[in-house]
gemmi code that builds the backbone of each chain (N, CA, C; Angstrom):
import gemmi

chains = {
    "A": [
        ("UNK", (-86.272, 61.630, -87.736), (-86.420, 63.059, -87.556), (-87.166, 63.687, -88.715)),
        ("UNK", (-87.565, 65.208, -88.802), (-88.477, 65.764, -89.469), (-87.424, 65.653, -91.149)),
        ("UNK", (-88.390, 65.865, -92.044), (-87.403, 65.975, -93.435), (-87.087, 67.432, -93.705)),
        ("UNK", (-87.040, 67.720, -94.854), (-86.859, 68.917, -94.827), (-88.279, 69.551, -95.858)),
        ("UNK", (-89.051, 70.830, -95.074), (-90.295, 70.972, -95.247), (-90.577, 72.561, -95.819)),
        ("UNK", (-91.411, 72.320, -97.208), (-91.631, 73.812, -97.786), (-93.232, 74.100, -97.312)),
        ("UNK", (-93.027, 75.798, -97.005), (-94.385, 76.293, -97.093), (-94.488, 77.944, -98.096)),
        ("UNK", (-95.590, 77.683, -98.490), (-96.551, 77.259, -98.695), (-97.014, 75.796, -99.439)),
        ("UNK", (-97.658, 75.213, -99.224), (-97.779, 73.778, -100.297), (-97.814, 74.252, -101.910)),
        ("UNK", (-98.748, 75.007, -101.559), (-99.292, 75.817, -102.645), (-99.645, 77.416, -102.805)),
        ("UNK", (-98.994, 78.194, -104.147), (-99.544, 79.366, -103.741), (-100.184, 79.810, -105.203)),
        ("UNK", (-101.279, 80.616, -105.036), (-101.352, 80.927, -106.398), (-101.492, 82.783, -106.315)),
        ("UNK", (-101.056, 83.133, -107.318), (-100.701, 84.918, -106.899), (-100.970, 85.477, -108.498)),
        ("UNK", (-101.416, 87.020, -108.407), (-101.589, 87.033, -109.650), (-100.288, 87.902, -110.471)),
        ("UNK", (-99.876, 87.786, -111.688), (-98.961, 88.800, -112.240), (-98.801, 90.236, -111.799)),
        ("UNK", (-97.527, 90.248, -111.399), (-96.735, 91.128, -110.845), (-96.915, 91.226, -109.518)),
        ("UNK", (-97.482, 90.441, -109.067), (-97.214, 90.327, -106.889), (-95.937, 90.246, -107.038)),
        ("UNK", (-95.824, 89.933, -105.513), (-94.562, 89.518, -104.755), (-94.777, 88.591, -103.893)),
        ("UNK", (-93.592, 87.286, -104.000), (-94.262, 86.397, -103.518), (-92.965, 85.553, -102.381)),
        ("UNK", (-93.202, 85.156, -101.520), (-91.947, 84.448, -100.650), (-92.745, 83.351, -100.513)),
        ("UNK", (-91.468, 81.936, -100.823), (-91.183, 80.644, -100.623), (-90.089, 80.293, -99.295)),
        ("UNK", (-90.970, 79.362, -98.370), (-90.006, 79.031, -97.137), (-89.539, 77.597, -97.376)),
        ("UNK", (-87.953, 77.612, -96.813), (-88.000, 76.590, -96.766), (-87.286, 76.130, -95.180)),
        ("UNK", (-87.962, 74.982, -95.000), (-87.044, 74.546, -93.294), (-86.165, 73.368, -93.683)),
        ("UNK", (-84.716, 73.456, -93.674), (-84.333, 72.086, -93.854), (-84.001, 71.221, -92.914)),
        ("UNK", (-83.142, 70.118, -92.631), (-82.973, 69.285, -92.031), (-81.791, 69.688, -91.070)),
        ("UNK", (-82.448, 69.831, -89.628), (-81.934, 70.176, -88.999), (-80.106, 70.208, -88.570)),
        ("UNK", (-79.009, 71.013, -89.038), (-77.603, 70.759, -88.808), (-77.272, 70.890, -90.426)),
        ("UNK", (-77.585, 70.511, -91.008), (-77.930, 71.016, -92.806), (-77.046, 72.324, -92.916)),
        ("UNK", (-75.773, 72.202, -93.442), (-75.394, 73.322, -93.192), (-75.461, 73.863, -95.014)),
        ("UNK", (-75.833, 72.890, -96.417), (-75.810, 73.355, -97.124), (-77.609, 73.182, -97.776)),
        ("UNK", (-78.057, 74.283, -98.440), (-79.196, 74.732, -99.079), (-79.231, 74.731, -100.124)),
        ("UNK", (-79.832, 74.199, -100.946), (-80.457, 74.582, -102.311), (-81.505, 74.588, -102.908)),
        ("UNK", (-82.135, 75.447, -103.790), (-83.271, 75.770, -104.348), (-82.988, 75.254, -105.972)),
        ("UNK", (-84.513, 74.920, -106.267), (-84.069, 74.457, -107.672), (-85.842, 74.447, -108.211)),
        ("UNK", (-85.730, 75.083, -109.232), (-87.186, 75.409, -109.741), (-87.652, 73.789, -110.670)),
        ("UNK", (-88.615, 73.346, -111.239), (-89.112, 72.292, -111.391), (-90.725, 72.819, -112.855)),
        ("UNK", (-90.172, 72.678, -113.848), (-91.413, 73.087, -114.465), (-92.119, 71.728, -115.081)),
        ("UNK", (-92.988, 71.976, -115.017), (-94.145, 70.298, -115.703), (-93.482, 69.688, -116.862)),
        ("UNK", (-93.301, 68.256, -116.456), (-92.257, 67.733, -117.490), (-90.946, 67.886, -117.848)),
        ("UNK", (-90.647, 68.302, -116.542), (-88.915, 68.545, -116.801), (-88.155, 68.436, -115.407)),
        ("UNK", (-86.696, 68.081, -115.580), (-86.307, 67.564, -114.338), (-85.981, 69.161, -113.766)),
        ("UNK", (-85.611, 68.812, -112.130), (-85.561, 69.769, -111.427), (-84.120, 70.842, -112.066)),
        ("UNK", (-84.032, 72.573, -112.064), (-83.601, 73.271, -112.399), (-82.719, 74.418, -111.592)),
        ("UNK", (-80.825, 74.177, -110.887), (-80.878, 74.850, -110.071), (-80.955, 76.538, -110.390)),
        ("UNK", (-81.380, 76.402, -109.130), (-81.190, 77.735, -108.404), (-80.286, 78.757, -108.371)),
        ("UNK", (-79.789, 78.581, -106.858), (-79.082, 79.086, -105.555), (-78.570, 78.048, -105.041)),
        ("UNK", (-77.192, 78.673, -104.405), (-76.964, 77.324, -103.152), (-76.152, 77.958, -101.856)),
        ("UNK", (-76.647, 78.015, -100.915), (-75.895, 78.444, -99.717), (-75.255, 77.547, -98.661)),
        ("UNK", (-74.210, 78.280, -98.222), (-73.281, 77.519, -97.719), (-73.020, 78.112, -96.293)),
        ("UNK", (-74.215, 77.581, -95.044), (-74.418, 78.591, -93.873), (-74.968, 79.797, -94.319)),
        ("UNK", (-75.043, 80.878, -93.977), (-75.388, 81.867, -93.993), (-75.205, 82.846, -95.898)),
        ("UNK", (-74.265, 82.218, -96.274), (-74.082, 82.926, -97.616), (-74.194, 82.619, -98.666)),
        ("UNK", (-74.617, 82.528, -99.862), (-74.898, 82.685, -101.208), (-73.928, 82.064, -101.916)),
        ("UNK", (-73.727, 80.730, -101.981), (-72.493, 80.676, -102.544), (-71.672, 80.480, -103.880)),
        ("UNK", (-73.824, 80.739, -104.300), (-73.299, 80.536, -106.163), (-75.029, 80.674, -106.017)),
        ("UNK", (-75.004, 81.836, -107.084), (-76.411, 82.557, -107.177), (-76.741, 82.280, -108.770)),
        ("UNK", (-75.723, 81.451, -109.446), (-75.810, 81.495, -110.743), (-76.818, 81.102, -111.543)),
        ("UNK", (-77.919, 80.290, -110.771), (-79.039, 79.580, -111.656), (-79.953, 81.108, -111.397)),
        ("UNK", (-80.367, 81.519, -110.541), (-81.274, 82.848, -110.416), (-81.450, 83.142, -112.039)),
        ("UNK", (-82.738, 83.208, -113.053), (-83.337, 83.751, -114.097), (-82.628, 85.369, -114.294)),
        ("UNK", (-83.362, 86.462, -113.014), (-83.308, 87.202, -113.430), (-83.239, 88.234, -112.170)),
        ("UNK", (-83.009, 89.520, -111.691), (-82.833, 89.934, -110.755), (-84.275, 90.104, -110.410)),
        ("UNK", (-85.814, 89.478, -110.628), (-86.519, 89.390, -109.844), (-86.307, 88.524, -108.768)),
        ("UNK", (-85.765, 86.987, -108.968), (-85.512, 86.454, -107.710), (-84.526, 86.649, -107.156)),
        ("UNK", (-84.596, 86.509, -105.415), (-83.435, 86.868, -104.403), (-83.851, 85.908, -103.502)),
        ("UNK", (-82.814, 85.416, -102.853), (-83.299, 84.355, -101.721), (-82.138, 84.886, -100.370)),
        ("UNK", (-82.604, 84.048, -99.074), (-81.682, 84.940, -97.925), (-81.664, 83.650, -97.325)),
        ("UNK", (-80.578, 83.621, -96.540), (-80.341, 82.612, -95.475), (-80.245, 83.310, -94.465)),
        ("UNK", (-80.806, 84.507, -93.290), (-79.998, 84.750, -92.721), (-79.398, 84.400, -91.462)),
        ("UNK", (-80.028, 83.104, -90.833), (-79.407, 82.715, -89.729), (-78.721, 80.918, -90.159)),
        ("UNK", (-78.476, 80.751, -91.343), (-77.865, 79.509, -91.791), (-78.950, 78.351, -91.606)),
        ("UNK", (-80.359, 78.566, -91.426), (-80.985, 77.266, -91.553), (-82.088, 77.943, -92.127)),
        ("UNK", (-82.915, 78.533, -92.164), (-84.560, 78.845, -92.632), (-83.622, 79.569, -93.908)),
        ("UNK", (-84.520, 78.885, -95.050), (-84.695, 80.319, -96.322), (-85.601, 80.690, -96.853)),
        ("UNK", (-85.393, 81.671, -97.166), (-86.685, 82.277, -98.031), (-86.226, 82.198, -99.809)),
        ("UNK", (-87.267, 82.328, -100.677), (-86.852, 82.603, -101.834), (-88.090, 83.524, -102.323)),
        ("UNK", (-87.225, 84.700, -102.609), (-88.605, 85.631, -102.887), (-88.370, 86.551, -104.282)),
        ("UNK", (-90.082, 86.485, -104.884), (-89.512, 86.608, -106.357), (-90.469, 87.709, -106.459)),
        ("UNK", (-90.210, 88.924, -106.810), (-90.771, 90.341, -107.016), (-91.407, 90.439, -108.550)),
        ("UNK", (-92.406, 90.969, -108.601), (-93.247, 91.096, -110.261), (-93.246, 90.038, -110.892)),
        ("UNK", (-94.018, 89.203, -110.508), (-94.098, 88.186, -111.016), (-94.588, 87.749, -112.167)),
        ("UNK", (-94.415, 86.730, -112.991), (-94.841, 86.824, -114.212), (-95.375, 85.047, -114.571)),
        ("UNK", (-96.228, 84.778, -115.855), (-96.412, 83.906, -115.830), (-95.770, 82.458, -115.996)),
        ("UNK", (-94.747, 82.982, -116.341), (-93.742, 82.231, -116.385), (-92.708, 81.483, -115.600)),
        ("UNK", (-93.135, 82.259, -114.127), (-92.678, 81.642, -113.275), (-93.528, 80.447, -112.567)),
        ("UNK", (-94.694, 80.328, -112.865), (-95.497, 78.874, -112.049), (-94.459, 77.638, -112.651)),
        ("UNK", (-94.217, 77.037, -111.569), (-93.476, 76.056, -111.063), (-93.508, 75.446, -110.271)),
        ("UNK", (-93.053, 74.580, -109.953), (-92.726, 73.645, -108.439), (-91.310, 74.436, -108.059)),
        ("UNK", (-91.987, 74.704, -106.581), (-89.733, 75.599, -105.982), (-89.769, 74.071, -105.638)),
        ("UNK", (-88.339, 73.977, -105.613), (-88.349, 72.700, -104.578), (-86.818, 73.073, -104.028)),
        ("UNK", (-86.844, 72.944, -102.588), (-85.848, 72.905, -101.547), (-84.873, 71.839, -101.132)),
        ("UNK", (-83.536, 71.776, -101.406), (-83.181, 70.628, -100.777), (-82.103, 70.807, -99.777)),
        ("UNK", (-81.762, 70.243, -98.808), (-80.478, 70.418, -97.625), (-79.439, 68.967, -97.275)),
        ("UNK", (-78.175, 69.446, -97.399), (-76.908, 68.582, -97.203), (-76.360, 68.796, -95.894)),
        ("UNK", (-75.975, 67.507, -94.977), (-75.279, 68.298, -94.008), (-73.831, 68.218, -95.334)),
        ("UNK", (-73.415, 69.288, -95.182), (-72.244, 69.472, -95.904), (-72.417, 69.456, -97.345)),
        ("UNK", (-71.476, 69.588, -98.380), (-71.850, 70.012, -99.472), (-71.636, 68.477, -100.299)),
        ("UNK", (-71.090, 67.735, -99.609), (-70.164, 66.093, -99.970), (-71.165, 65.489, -100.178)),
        ("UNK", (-72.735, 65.412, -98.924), (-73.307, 64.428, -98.865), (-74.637, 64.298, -99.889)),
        ("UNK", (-75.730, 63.415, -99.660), (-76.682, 63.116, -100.288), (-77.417, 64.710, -99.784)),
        ("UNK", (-78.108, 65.270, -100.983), (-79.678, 66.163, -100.992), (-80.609, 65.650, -100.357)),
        ("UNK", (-81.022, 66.038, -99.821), (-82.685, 65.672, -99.113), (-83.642, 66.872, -99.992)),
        ("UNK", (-84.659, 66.181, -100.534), (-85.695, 67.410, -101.150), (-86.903, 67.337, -100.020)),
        ("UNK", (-87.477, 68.765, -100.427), (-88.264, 68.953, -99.490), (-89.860, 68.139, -100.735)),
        ("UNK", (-91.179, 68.798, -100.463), (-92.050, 68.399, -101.222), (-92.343, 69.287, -102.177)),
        ("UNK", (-91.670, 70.542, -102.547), (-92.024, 71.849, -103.002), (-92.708, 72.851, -102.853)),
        ("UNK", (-93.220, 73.570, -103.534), (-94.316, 74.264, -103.461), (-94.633, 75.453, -104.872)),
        ("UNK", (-95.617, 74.582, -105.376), (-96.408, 74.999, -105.931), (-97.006, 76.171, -106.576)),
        ("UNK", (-95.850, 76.797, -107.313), (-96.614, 78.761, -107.522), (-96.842, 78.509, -108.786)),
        ("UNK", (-98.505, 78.998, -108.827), (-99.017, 79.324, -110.269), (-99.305, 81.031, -110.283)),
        ("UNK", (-99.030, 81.302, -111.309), (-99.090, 83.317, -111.654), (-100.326, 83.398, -112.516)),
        ("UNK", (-100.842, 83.457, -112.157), (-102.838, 83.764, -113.337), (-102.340, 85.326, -113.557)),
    ],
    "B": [
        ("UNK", (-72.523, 75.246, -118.815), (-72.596, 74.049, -118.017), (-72.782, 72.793, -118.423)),
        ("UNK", (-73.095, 72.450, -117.198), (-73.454, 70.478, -117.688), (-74.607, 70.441, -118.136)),
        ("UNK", (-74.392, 69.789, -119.334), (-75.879, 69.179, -120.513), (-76.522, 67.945, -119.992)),
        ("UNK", (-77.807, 66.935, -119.083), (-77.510, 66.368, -119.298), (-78.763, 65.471, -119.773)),
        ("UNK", (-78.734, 64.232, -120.500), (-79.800, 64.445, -121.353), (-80.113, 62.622, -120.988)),
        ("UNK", (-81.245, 62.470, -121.245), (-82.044, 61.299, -120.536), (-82.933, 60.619, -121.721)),
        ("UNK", (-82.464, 59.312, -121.907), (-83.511, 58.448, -122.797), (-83.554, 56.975, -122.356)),
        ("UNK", (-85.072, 56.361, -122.743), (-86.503, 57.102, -123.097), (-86.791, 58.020, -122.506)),
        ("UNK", (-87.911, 58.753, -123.265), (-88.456, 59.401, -122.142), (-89.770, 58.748, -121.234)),
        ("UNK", (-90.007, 57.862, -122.207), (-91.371, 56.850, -121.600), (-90.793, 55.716, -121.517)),
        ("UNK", (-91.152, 54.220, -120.422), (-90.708, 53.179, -120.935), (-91.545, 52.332, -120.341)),
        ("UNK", (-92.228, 51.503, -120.863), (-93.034, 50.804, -119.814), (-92.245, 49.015, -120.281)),
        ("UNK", (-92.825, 48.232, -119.308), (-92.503, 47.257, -118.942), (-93.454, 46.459, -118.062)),
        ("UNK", (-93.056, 44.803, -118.615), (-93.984, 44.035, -117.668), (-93.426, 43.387, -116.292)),
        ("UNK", (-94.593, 43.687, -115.831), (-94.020, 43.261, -113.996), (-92.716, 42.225, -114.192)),
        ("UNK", (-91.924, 42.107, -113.525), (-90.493, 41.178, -113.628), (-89.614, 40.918, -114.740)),
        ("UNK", (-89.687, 42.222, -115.821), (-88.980, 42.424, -116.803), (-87.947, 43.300, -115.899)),
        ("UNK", (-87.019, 43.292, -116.925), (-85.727, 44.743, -116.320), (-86.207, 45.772, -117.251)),
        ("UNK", (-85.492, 46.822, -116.277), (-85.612, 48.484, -116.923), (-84.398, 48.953, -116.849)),
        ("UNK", (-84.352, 49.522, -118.302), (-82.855, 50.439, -118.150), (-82.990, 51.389, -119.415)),
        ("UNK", (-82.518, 52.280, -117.892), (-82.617, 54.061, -118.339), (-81.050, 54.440, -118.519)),
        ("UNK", (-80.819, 55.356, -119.747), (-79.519, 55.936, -119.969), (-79.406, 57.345, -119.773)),
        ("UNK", (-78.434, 57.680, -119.326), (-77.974, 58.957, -119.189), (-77.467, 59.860, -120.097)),
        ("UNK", (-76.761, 60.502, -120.905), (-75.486, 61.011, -121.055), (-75.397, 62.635, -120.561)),
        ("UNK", (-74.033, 62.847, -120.525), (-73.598, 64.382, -119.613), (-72.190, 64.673, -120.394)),
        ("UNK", (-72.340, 65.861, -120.518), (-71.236, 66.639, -121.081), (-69.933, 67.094, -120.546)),
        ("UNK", (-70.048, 67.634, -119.205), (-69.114, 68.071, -118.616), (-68.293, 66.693, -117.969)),
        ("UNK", (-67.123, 66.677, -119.033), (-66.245, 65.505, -118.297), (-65.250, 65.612, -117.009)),
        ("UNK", (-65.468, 67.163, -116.493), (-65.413, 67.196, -114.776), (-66.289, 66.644, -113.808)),
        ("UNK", (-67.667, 66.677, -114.827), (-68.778, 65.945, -113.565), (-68.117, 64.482, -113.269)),
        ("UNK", (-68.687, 64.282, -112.116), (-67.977, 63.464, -111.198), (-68.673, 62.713, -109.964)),
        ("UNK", (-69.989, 63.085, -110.095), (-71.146, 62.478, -109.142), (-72.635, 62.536, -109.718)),
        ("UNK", (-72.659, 61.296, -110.018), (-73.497, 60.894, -110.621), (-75.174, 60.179, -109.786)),
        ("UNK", (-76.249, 60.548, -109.266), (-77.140, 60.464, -108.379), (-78.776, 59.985, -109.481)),
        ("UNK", (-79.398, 58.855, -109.010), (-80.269, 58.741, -109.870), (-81.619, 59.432, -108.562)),
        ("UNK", (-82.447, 59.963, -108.815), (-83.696, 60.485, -107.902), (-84.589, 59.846, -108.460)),
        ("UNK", (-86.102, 59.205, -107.969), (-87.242, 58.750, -108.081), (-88.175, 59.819, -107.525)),
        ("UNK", (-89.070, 60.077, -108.305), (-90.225, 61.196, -108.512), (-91.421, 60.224, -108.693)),
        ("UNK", (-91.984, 60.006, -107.403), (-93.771, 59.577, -107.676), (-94.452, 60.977, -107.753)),
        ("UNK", (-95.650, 60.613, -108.439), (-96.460, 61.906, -108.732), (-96.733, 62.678, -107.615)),
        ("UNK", (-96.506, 63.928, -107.827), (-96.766, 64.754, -106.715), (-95.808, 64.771, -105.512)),
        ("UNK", (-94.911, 63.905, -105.179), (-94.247, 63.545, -104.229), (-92.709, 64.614, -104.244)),
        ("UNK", (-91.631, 64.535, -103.263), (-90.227, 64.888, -103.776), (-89.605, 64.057, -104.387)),
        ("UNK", (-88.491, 64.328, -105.100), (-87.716, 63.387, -105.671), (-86.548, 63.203, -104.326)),
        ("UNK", (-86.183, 61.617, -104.287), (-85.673, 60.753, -103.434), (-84.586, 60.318, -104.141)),
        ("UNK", (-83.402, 60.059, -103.806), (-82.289, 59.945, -103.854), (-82.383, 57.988, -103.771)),
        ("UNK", (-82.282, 56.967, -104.656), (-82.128, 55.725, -104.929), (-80.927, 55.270, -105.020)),
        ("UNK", (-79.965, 55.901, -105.489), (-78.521, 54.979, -105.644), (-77.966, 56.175, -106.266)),
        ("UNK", (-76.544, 55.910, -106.046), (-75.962, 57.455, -106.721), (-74.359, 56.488, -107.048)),
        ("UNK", (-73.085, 57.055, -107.751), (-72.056, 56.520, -108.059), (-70.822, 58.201, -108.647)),
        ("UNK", (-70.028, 57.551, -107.999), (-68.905, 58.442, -108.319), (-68.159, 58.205, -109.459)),
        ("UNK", (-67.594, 58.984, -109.951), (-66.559, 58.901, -110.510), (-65.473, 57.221, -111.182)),
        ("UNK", (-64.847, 57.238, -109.772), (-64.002, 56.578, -109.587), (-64.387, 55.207, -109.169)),
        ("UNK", (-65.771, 54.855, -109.690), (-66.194, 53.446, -109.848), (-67.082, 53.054, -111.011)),
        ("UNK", (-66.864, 52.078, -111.184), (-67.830, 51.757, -112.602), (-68.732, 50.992, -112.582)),
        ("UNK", (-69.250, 50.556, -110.992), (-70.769, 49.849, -111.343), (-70.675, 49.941, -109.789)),
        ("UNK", (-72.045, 50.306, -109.424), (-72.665, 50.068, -107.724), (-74.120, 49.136, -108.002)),
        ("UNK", (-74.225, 48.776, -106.990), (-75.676, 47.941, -107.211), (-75.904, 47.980, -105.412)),
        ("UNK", (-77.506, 47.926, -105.691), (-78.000, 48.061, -104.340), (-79.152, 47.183, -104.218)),
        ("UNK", (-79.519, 46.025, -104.036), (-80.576, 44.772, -104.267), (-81.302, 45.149, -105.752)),
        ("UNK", (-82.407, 45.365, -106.125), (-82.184, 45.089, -107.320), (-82.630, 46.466, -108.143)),
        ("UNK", (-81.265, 47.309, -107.902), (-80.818, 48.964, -108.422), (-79.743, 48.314, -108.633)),
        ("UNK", (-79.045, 49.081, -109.728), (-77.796, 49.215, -110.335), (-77.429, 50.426, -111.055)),
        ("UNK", (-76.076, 50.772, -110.897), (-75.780, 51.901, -111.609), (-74.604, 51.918, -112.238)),
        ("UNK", (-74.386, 52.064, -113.877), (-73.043, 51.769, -114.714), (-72.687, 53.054, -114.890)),
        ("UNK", (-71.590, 52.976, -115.005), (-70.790, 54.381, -115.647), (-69.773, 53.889, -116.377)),
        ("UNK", (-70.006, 55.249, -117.944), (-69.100, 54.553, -118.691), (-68.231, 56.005, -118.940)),
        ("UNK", (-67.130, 56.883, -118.079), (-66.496, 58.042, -118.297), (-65.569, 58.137, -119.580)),
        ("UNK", (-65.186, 57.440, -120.151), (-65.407, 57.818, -121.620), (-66.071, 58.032, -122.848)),
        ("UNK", (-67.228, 57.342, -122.411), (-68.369, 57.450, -123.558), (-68.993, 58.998, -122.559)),
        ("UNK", (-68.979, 58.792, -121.628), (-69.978, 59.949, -121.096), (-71.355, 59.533, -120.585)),
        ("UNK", (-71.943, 58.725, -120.266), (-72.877, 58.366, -119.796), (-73.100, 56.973, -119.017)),
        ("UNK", (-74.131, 56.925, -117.997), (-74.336, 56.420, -117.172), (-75.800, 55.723, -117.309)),
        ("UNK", (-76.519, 54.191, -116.686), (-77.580, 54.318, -116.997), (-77.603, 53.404, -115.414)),
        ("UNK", (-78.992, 53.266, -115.328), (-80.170, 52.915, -114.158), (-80.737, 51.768, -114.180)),
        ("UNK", (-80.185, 50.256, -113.995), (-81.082, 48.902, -114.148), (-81.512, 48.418, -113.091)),
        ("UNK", (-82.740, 48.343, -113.216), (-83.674, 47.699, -112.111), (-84.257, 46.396, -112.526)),
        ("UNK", (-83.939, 45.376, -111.737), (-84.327, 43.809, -112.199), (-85.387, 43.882, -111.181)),
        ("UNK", (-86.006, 42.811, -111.706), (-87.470, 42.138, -111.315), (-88.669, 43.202, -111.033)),
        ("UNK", (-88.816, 44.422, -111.814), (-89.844, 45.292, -111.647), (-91.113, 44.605, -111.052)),
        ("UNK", (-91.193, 45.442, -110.383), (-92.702, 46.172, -108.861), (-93.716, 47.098, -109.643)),
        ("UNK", (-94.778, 46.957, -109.623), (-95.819, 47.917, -109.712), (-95.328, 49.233, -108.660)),
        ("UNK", (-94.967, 49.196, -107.971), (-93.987, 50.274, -106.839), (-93.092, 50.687, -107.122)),
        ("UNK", (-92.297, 50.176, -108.610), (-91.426, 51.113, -109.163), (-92.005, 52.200, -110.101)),
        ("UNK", (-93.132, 52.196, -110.444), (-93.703, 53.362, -111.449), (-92.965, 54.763, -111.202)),
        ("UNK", (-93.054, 55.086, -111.487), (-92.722, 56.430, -111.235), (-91.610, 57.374, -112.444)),
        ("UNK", (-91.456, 58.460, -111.803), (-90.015, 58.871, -112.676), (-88.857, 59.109, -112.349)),
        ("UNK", (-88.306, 58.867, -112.989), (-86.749, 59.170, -112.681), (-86.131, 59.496, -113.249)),
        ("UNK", (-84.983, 60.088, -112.046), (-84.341, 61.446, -112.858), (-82.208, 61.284, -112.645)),
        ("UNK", (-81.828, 61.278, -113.533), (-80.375, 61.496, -113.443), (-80.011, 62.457, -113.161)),
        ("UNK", (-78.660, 62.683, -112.243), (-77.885, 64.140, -112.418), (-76.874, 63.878, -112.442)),
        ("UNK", (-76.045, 65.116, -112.408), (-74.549, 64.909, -112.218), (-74.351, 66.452, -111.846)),
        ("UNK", (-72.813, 66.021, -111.205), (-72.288, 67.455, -110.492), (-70.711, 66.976, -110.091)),
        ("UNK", (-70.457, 68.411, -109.800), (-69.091, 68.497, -109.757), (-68.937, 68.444, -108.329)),
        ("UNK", (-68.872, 66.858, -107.802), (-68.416, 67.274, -106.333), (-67.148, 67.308, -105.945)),
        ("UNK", (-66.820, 68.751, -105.083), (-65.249, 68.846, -104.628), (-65.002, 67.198, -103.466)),
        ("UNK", (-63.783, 67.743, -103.038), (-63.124, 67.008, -102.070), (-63.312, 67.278, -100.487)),
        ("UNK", (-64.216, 68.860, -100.436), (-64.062, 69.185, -99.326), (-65.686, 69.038, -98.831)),
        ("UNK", (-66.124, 69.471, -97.651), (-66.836, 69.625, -96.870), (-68.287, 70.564, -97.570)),
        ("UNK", (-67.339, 71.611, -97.917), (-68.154, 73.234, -97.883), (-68.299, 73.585, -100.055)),
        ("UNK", (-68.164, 72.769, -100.585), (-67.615, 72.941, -101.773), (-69.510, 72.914, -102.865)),
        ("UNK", (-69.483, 73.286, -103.602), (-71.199, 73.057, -104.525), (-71.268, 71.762, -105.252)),
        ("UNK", (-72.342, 71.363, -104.633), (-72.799, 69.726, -105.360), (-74.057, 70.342, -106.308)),
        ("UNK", (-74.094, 71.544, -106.726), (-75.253, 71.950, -107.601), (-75.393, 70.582, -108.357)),
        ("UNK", (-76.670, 69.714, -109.006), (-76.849, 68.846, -109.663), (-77.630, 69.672, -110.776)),
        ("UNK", (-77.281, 69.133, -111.851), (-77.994, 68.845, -113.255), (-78.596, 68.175, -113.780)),
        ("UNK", (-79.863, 68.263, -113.496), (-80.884, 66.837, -114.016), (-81.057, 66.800, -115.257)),
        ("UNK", (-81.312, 65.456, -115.710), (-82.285, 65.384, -117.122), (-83.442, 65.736, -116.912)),
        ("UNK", (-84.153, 65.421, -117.968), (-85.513, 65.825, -118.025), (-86.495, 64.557, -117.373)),
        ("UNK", (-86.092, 63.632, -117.055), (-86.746, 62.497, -116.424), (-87.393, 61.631, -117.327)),
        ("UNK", (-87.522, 60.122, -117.089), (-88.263, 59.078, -117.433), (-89.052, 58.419, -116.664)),
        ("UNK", (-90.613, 58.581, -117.528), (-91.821, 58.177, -116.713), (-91.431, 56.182, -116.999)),
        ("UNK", (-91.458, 55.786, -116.045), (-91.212, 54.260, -116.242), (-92.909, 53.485, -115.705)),
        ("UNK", (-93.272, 52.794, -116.237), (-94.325, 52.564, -116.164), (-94.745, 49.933, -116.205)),
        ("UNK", (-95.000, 50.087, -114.780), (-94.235, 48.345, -114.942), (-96.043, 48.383, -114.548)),
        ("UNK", (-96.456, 47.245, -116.123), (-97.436, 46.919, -116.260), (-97.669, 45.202, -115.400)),
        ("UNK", (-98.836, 45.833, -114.540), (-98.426, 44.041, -113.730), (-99.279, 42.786, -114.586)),
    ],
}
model = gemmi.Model(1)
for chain_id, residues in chains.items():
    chain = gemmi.Chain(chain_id)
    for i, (resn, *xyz) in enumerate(residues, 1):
        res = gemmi.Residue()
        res.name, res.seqid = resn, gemmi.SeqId(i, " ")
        for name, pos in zip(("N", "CA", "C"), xyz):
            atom = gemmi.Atom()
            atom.name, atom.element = name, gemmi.Element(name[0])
            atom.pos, atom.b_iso = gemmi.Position(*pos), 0.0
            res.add_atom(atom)
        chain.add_residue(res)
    model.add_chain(chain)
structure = gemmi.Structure()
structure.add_model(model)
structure.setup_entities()
């Protein structure tokens, strides 16, 4: 079956856009997580939702990023005024359940010029 | 939170030598321990992972030690592949007992492993 898949591959946006990251996970996946990825360093969480809700928002930087689940499978992660500091790899991953193995998606790619 | 910290950070090796990567982690609640492989550009993939409540898994020629009193864990791979290049990455997390509970992971910073053929 499909893995679990981010779009955009790549985005590049300039300081202070606004920018949304999708992610699709693996279908029945009832848990989500986001986890940022900077060059030379291992992956950094996020967020993690649990169905439909937020269930620990604690990695989030700063109240520019917000992410939504709202029908328990598609998320978004969307990061307002952006700065240069945010180019990274997002990278997405989905559990059925919170017990089992992560599946990562391939990321995606935001550079801030 | 959990610290958790990864050495070498480089290691190369000749084709059918062993490789072994160490871990260590701070939080002596963590309790799931997952090694990921990162080819360039690619996602990181889930290779062998170990709980808690065992002290060595092996999977043909992956292995994974844990030592919960010292605090760290490491990654041996016998008879290196030009197909093992890549990097890899440790975590750990606090997994509950239940279903619905946060497996947030904590990676190191990763080791580029590099098997010269």
């Amino acid at each position: 079956g499909a893995g679990v898949s981010q779009t955009p591959s790549n985005k590049v946006t300039e300081k202070g856009k606004y920018v949304e990251l999708r992610c699709d996970p693996i279908s029945g996946h009832t848990a989500l997580y986001w986890y940022r990825q900077s060059l030379g360093q291992g992956p950094e969480f996020l967020i993690y939702f649990q169905g439909t809700g937020a269930a620990d928002d604690s990695g989030l930087p700063n109240d520019r990023f917000f992410a939504v689940r709202p029908e328990g499978s598609v998320s978004t992660l969307k990061i307002q005024r952006t700065e240069r500091g945010d180019s990274a790899v997002y990278l997405c991953a989905s559990s059925f359940g919170a017990n089992n193995e992560q599946f990562f998606g391939p990321g995606t790619r935001l550079t801030v010029l | 939170g959990e610290n958790v910290e990864q050495h070498p950070s480089t290691l190369s090796v000749q084709e059918g030598d062993s490789a072994v990567i160490k871990c260590t982690y701070s939080d002596s609640a963590s309790n799931y321990f997952p090694w990921y492989k990162q080819e360039l550009g690619k996602r990181p993939q889930l290779i062998i992972d170990i709980r808690s409540n065992v002290g060595e898994k092996k999977d043909q020629r992956i292995a994974v030690t844990l030592n919960k009193t010292a605090k760290h864990f490491s990654l041996h791979i016998t008879e290196t592949q030009p197909e093992d290049s890549a990097v890899y990455f440790c975590a750990a997390s606090r997994r509950g007992p239940f279903c619905y509970g946060n497996n947030r992971l904590a990676f190191g910073k990763g080791n580029q492993v590099v098997v010269i053929p």
